[in-house]
C-alpha positions in Angstrom: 0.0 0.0 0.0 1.4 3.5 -0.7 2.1 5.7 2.7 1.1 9.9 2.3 2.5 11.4 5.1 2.7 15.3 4.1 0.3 17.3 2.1 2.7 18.0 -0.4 3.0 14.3 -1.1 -1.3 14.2 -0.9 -1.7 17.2 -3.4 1.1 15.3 -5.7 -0.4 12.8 -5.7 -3.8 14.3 -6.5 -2.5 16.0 -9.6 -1.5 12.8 -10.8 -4.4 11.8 -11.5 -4.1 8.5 -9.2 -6.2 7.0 -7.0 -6.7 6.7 -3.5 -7.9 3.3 -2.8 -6.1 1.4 -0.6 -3.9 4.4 0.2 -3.0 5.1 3.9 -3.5 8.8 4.2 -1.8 9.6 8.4 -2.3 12.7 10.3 -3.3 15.1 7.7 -5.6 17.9 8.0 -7.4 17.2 4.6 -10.2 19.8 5.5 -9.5 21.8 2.4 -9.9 18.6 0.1 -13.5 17.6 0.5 -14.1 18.4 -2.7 -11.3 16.3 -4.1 -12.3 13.9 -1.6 -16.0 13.4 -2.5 -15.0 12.4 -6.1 -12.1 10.2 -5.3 -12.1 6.2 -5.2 -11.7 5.6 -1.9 -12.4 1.6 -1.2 -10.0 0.6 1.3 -8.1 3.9 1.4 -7.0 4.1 5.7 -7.2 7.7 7.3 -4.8 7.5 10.1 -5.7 10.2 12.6 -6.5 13.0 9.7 -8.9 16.4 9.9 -11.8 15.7 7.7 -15.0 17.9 7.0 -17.8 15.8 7.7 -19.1 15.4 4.2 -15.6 13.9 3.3 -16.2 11.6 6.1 -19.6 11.0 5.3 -18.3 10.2 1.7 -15.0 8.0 2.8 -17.1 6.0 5.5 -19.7 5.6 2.5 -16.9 3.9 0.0 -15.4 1.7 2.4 -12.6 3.8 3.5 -11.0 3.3 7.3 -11.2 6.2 9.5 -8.8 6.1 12.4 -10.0 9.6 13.8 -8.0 12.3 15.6 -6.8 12.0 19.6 -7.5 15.1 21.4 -5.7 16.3 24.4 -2.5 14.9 23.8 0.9 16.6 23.8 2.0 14.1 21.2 0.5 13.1 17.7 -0.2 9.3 17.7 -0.2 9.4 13.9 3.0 10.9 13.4 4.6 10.5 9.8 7.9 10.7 10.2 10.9 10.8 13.4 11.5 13.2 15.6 14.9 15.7 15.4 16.8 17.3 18.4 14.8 21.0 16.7 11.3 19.3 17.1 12.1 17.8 20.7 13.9 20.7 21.9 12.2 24.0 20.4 11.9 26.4 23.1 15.3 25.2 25.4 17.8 28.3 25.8 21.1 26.6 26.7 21.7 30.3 28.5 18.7 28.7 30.7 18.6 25.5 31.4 15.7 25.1 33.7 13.8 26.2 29.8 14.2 22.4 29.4 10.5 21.8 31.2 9.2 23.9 28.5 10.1 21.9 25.2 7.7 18.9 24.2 10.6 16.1 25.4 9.5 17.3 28.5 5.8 17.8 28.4 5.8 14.7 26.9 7.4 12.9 30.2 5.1 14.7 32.2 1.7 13.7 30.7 3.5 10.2 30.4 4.3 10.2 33.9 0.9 11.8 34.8 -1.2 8.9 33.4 0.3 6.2 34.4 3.8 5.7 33.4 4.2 2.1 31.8 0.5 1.7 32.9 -1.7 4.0 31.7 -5.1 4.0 33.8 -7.4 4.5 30.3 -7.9 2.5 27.4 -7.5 5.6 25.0 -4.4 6.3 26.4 -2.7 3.0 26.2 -4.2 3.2 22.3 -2.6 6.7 21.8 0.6 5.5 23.3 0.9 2.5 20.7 0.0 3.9 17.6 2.3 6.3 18.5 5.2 3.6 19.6 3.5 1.7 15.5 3.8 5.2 14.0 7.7 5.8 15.3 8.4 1.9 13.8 6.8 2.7 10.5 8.9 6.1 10.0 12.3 4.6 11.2 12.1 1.3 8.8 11.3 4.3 6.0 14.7 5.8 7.4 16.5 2.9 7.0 15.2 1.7 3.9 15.4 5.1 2.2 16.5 4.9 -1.7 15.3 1.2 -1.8 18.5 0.7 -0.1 19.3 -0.7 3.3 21.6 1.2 5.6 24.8 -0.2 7.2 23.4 0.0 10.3 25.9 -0.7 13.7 25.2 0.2 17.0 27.1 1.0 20.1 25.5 0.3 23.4 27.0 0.9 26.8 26.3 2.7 30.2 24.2 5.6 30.9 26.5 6.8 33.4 29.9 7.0 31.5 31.0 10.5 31.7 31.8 13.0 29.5 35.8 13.1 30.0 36.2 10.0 30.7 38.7 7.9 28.4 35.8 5.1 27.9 33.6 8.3 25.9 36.4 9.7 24.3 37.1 5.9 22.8 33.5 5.5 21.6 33.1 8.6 20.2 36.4 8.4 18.1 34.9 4.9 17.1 32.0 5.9 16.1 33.6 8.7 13.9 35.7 6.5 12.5 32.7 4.1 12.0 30.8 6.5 10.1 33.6 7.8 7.8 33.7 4.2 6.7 29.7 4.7 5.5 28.3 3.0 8.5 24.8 4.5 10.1 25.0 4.6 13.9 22.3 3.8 15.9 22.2 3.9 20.1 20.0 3.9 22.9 19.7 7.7 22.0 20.4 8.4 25.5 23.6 9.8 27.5 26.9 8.5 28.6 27.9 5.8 25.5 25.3 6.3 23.9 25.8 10.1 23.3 29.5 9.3 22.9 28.1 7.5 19.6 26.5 10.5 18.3 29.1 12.9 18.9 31.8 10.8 16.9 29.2 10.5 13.9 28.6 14.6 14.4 32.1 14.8 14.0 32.7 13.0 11.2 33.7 15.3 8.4 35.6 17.1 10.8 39.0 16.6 11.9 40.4 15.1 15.2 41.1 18.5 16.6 37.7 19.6 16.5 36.5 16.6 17.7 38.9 16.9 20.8 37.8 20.7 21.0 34.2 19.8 21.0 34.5 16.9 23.8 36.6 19.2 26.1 33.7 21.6 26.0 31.2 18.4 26.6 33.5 17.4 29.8 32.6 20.3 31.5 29.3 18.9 32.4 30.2 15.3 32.7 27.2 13.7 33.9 23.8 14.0 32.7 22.3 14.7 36.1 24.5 18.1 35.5 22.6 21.2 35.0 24.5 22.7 32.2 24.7 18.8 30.3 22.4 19.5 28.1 23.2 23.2 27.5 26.7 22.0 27.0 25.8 20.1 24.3 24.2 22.7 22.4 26.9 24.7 23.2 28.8 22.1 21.0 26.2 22.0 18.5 26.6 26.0 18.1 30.4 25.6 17.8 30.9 22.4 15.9 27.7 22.9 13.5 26.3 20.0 10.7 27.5 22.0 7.6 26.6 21.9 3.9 27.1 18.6 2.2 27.4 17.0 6.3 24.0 15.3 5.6 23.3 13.0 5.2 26.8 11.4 5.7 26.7 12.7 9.6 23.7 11.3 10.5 22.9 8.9 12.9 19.6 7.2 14.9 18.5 7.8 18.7 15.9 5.6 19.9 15.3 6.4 23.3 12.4 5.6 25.2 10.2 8.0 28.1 10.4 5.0 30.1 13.7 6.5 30.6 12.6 10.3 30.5 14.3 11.8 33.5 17.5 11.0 30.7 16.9 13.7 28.1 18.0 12.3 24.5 21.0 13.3 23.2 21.0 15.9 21.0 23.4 14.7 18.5 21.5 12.3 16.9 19.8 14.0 13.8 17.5 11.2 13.7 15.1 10.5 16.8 13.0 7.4 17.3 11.4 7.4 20.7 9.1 5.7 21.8 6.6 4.5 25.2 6.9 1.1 25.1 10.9 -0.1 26.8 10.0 -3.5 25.5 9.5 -2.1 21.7 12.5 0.0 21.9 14.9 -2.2 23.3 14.3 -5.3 21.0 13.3 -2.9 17.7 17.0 -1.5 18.3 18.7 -4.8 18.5 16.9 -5.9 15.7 18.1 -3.2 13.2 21.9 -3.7 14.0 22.2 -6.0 11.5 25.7 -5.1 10.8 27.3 -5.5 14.4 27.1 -4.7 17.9 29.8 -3.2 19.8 29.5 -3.3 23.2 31.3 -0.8 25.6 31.2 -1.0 29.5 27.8 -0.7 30.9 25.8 -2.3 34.1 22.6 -4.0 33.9 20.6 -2.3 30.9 23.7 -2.9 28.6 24.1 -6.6 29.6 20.2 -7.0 29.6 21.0 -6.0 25.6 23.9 -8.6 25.5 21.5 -11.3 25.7 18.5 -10.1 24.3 21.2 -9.8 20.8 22.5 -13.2 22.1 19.2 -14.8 22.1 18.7 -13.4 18.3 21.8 -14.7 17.5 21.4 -18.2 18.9 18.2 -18.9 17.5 18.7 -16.6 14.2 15.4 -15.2 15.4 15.7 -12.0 12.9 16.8 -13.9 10.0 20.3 -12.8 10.3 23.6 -13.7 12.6 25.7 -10.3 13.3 29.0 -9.8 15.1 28.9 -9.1 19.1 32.1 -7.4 19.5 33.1 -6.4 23.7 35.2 -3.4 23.9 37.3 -3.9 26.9 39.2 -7.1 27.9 39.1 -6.3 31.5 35.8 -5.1 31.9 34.0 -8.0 30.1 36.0 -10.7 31.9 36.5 -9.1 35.4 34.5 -6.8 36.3 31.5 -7.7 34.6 32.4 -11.7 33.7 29.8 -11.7 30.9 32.1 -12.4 27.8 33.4 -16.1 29.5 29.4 -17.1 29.8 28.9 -16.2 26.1 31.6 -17.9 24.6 30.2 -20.9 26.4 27.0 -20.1 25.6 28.1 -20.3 22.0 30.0 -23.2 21.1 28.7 -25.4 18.6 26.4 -22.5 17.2 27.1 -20.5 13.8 27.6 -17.2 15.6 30.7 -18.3 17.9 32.4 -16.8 15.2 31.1 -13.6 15.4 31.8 -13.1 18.9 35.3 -10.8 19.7 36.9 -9.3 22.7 39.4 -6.4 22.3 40.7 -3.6 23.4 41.4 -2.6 19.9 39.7 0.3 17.8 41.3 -0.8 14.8 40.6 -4.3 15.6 36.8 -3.6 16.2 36.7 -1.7 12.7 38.6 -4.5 10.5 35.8 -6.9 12.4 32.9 -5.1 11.3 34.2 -4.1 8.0 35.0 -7.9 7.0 31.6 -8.9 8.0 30.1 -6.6 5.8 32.3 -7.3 3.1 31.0 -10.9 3.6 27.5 -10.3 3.2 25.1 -10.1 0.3 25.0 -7.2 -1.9 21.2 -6.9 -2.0 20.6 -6.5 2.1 
């Protein structure tokens, strides 16, 4: 079925001369278009959340059209056509002003979330809102990654929330993940702080030299920790500074998909593309499932090992239809202080991905990994 998701695309598609059955038509405001609308074929067109006078309505309900209508009194749009950006999430934060941050829809967001329920909203319409919003933010992310009729290199990092900015851990993901993309890999992360901004930062950086990217994460380090008051206006700061340039995109870009589960973290800001969602559950196993082309895992605590197995699990039982590398950044870390890599390996002897697992403390060894696995694969992914 063909997707209309702006009105440009709609009113394109109108002077075409084409048809609208068994178009899905989301989160218009077609008011304007009743007329165009009363002489249209509309069997098994699907109006996802659009304004509609009555007589189009009237007409659309009259040819067999589905009418999924509008949700009022929500500070998000359940019918959303496309990701979120750090400008759309943000609008309205003054990095001179932190506190501004309650003000921008990230925020209000998080509030209504937290208001009705959390995890558990009390209302039947608000659980429904919340997952065809959570459907809607799927639908525009596999458009993202599918873009072209193509299918992006997607990698992603995943570590701790709590790794500080400064710290020689951030600094190493970041100039991975710069590296990374310069090689014409798409980044993808939890979307939140710590590792996960570390990721976005490097593919920010990526047309810019090692310098600025030094420049830009001495500026980040001083507010290390998300909990910081000036963490995210630091990182705007760094935005100002370090701006995406002419011909940057799309080569800079990278995914966030961070969840409001976890919204006393604000997302990153460095992610140009935003997928976030309600649901943990969605998030979590959505993001694992996309990284077809590797996983690289830097030090985290329980979230980030939670993630080690959930990938482990696809792997073992090539659930997602494909077996990708798990790659542990950090000898000590994954065999001392958090002994998961010993279990793993054990885990997966006798099974195909065994040889996709890797522990190092090598950039250059974690690139040449991921780099010969996609060599390895089919050209039509």
């Amino acid at each position: 079925m063909i997707e209309i998701e702006t009105i440009e695309a709609f009113e394109q598609h109108l002077r075409a001369g084409a048809h609208l059955a068994n178009v899905v038509i989301q989160g218009l405001d077609l008011r304007r278009h009743t007329a165009a609308l009363a002489t249209a074929e509309l069997a098994g067109t699907v109006f996802l959340g659009c304004e509609l006078e009555m007589e189009a309505l009237s007409t659309a309900l009259a040819h067999g059209a589905l009418v999924f209508p509008p949700i009022s009194g929500l500070p998000y749009h359940p019918y959303r056509g496309s990701l979120y950006s750090p400008e759309e999430l943000y609008a309205g934060f003054d990095p001179a002003r932190p506190e501004t941050y309650a003000d921008t829809l990230d925020a209000r967001v998080y509030a209504h979330w937290a208001l009705h329920g959390r995890g558990s909203p009390p209302t039947l319409l608000e659980m429904l809102s919340q997952r065809l919003h959570d459907h809607a933010v799927t639908d525009a992310m596999e458009e993202l990654l599918h873009a072209g009729g193509g299918t992006r290199k997607v990698v992603a990092i995943m570590g701790g929330h709590s790794m500080k900015r400064g710290q020689p851990d951030y600094r190493a993901v970041a100039a991975l993940a710069r590296e990374l993309t310069q090689r014409g890999f798409f980044m993808v992360s939890g979307g939140g702080p710590g590792a996960m901004e570390a990721t976005h930062v490097g593919a920010w950086f990526a047309r810019r030299t090692e310098a600025e990217l030094d420049a830009g994460l001495a500026l980040l380090a001083t507010a290390p920790s998300y909990t910081d008051r000036e963490w995210l206006a630091r990182a705007f700061d760094v935005r100002g500074a370090f701006p995406l340039r002419d011909g940057d995109r799309p080569y800079c870009d990278s995914l966030g998909i961070p969840t409001w589960h976890y919204g006393h973290e604000p997302p990153n800001p460095f992610a140009t593309h935003i997928a976030k969602y309600f649901a943990n559950s969605v998030r979590e196993d959505g993001l694992l499932t996309i990284a077809r082309g590797g996983i690289v895992y830097a030090p985290g605590s329980a979230g980030t090992i939670q993630e080690v197995f959930q990938d482990a699990c696809q792997n073992h039982y090539s659930s997602v239809g494909v077996i990708s590398p798990m790659i542990f950044l950090g000898t000590e870390f994954w065999t001392r202080t958090r002994p998961v890599y010993p279990l793993l390996a054990q885990l997966a002897q006798g099974q195909e991905y065994a040889r996709y697992l890797r522990l190092t403390d090598s950039q250059e060894e974690v690139i040449q990994a991921l780099v010969d696995y996609d060599a390895s694969r089919p050209l039509n992914r």
